[in-house]
N, CA, C and O atoms as a GROMACS GRO file, in nm:
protein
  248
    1UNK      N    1  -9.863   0.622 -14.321
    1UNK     CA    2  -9.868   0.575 -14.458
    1UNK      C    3  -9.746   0.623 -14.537
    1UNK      O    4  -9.671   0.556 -14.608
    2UNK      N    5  -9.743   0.764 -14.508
    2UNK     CA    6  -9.574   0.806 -14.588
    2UNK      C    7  -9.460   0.771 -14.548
    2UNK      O    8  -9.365   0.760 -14.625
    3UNK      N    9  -9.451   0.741 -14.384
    3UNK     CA   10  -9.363   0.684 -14.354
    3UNK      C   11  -9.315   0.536 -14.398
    3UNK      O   12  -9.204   0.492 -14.427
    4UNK      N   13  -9.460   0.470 -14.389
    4UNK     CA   14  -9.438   0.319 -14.456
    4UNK      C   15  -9.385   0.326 -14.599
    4UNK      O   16  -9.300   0.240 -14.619
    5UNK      N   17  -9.414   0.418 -14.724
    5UNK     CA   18  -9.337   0.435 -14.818
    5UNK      C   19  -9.184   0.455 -14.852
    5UNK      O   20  -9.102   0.395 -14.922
    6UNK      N   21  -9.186   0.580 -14.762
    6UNK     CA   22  -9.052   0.574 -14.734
    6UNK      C   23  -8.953   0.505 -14.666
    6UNK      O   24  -8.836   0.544 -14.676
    7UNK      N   25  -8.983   0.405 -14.595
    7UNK     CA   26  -8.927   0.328 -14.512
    7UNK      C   27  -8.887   0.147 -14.640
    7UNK      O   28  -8.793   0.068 -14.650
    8UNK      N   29  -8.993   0.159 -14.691
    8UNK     CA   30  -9.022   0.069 -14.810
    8UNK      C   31  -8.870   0.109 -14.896
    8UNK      O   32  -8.757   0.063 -14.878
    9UNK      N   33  -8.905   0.186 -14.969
    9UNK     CA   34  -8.828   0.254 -15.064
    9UNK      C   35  -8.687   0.211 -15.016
    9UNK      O   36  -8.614   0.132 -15.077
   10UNK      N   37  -8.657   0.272 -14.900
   10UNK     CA   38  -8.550   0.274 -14.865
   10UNK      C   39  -8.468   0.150 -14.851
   10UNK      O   40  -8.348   0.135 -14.875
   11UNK      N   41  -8.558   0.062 -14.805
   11UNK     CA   42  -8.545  -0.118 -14.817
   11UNK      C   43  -8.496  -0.173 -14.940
   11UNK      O   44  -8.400  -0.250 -14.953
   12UNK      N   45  -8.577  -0.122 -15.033
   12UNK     CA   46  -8.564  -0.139 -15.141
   12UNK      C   47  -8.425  -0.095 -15.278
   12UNK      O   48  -8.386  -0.164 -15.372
   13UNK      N   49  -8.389   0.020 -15.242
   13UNK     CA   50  -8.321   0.109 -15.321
   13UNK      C   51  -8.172   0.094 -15.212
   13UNK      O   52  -8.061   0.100 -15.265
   14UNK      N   53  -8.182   0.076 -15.077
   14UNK     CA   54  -8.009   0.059 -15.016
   14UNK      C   55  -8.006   0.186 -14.979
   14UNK      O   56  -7.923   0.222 -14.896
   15UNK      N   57  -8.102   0.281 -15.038
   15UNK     CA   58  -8.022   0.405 -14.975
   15UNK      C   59  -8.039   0.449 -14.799
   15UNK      O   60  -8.135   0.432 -14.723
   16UNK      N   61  -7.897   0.515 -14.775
   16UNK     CA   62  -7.953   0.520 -14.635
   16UNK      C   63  -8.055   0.686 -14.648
   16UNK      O   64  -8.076   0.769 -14.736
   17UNK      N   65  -8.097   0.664 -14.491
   17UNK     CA   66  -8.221   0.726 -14.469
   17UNK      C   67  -8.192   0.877 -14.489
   17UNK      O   68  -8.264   0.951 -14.557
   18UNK      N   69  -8.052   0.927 -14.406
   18UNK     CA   70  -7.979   1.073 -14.392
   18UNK      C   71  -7.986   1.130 -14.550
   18UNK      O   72  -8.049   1.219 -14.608
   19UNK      N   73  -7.875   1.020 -14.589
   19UNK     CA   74  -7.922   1.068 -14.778
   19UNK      C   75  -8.065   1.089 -14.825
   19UNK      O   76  -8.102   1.203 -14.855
   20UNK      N   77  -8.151   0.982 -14.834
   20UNK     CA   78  -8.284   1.013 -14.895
   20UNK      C   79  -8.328   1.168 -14.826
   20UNK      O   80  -8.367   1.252 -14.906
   21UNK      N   81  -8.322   1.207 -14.668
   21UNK     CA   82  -8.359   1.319 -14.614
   21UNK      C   83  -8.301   1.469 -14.663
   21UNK      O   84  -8.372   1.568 -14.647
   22UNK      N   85  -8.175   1.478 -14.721
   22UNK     CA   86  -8.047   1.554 -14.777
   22UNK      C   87  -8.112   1.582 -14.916
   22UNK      O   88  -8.162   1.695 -14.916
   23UNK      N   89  -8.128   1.510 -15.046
   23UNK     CA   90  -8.218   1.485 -15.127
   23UNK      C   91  -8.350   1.551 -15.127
   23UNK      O   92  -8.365   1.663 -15.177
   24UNK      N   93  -8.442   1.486 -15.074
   24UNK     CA   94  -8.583   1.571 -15.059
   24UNK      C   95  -8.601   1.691 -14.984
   24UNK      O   96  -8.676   1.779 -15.025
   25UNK      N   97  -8.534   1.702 -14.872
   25UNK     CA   98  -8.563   1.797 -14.828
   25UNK      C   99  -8.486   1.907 -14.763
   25UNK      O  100  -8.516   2.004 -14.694
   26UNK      N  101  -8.366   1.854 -14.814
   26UNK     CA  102  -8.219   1.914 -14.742
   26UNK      C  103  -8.227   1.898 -14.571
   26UNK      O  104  -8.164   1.978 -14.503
   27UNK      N  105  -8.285   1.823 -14.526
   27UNK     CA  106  -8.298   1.769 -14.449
   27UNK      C  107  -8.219   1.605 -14.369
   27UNK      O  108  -8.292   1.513 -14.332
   28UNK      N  109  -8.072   1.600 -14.358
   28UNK     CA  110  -8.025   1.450 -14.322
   28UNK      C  111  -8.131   1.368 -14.198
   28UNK      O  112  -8.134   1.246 -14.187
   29UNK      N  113  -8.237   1.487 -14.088
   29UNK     CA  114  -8.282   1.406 -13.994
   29UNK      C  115  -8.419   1.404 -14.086
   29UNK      O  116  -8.493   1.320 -14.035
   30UNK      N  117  -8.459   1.440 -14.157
   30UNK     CA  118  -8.606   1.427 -14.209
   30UNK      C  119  -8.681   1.294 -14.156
   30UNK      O  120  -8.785   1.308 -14.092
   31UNK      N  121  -8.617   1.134 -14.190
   31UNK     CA  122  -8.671   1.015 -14.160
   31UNK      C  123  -8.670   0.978 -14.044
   31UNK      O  124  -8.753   0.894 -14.009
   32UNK      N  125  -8.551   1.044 -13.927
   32UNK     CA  126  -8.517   1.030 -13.848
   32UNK      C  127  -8.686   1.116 -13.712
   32UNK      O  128  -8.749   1.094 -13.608
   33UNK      N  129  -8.673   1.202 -13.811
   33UNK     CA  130  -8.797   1.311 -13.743
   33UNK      C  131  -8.926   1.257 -13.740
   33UNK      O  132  -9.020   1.284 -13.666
   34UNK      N  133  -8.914   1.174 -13.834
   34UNK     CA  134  -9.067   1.116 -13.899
   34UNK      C  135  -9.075   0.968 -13.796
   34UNK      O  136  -9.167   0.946 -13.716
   35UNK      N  137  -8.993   0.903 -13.813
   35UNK     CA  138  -9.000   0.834 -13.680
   35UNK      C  139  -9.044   0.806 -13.606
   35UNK      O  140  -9.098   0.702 -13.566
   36UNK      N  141  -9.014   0.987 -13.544
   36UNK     CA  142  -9.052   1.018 -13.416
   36UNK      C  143  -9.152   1.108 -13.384
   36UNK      O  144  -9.174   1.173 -13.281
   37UNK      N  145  -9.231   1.099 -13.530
   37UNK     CA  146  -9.395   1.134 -13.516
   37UNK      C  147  -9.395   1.285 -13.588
   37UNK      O  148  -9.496   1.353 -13.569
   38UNK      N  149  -9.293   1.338 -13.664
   38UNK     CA  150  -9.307   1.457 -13.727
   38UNK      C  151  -9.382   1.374 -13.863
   38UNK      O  152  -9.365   1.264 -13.914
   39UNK      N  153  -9.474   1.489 -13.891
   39UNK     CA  154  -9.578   1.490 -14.008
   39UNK      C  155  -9.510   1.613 -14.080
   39UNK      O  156  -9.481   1.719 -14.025
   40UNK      N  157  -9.483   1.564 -14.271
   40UNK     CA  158  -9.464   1.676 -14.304
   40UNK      C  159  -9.540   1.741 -14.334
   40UNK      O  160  -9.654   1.705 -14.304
   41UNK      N  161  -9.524   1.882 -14.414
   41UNK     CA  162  -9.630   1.985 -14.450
   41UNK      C  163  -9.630   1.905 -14.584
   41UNK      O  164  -9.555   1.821 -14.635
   42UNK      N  165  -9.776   1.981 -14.628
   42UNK     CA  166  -9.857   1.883 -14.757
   42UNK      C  167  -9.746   1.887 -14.899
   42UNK      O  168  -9.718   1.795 -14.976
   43UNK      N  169  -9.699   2.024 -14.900
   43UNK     CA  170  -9.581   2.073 -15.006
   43UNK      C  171  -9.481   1.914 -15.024
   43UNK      O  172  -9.472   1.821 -15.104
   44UNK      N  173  -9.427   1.953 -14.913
   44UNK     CA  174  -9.283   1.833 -14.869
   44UNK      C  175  -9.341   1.708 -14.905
   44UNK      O  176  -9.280   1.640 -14.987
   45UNK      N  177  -9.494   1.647 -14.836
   45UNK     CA  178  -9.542   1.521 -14.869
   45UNK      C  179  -9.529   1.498 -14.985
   45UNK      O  180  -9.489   1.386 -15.017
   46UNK      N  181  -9.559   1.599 -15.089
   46UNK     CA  182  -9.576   1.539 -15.282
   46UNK      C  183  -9.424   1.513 -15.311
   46UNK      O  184  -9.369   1.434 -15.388
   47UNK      N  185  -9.382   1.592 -15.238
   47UNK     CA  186  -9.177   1.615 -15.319
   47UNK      C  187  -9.172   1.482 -15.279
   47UNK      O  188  -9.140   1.408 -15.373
   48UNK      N  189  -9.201   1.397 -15.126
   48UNK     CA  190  -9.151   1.295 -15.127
   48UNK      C  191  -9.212   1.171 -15.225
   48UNK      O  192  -9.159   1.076 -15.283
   49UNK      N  193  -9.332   1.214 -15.214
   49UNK     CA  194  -9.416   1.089 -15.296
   49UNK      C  195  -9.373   1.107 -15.496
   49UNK      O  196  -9.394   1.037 -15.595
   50UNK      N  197  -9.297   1.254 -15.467
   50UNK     CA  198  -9.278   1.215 -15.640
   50UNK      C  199  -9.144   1.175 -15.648
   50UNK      O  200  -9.104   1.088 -15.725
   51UNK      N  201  -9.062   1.249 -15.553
   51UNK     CA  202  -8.953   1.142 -15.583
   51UNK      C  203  -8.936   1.042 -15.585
   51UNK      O  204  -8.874   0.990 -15.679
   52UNK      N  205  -8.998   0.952 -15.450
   52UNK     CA  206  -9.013   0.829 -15.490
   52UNK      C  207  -9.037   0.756 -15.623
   52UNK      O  208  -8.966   0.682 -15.691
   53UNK      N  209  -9.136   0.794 -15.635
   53UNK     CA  210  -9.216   0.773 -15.814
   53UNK      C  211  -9.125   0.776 -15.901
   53UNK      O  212  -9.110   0.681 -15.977
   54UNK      N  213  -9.059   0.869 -15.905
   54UNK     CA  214  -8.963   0.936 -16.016
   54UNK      C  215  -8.845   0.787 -15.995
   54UNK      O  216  -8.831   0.708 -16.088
   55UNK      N  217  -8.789   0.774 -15.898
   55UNK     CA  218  -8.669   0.736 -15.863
   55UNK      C  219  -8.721   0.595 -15.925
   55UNK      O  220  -8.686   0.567 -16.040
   56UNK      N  221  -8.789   0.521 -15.865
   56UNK     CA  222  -8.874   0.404 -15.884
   56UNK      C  223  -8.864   0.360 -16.067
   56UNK      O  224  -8.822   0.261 -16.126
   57UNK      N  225  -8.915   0.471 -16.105
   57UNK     CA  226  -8.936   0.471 -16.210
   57UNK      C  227  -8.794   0.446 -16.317
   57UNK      O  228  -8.788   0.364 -16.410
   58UNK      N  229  -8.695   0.532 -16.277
   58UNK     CA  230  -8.562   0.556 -16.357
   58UNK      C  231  -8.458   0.556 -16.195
   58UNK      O  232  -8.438   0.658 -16.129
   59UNK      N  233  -8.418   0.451 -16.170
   59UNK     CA  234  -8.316   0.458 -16.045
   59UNK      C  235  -8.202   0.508 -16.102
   59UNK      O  236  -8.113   0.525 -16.018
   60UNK      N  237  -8.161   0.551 -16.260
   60UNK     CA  238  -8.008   0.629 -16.273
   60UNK      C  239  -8.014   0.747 -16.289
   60UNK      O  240  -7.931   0.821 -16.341
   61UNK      N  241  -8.184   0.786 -16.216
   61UNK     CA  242  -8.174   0.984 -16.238
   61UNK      C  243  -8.094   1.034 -16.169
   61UNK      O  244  -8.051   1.145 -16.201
   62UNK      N  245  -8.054   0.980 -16.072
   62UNK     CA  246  -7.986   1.079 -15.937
   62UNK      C  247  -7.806   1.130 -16.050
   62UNK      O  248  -7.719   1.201 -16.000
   0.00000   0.00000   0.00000
């Protein structure tokens, strides 16, 4: 399900995946990991689901 968000998002917004991962989690393989079946910890899940939100919301925060 988070993956499908983030995978969404990313469709959506152009950004590539390394960046969005660099961003949330200082992580460039984060999406790359997720992929390949890494689940994040519950902490990391909200950072991603609020950034999203956030970004969504105002795309000239960055």
């Amino acid at each position: 399900m988070l993956l499908r968000q983030i995978e969404q998002f990313l469709r959506e917004t152009g950004m590539a995946w390394t960046r969005f991962g660099r961003i949330v989690a200082h992580d460039p393989r984060l999406v790359a990991d997720m992929r390949n079946g890494r689940e994040p910890r519950p902490d990391l899940a909200i950072r991603i689901q609020h950034f999203i939100k956030t970004h969504m919301e105002n795309p000239h925060a960055l």
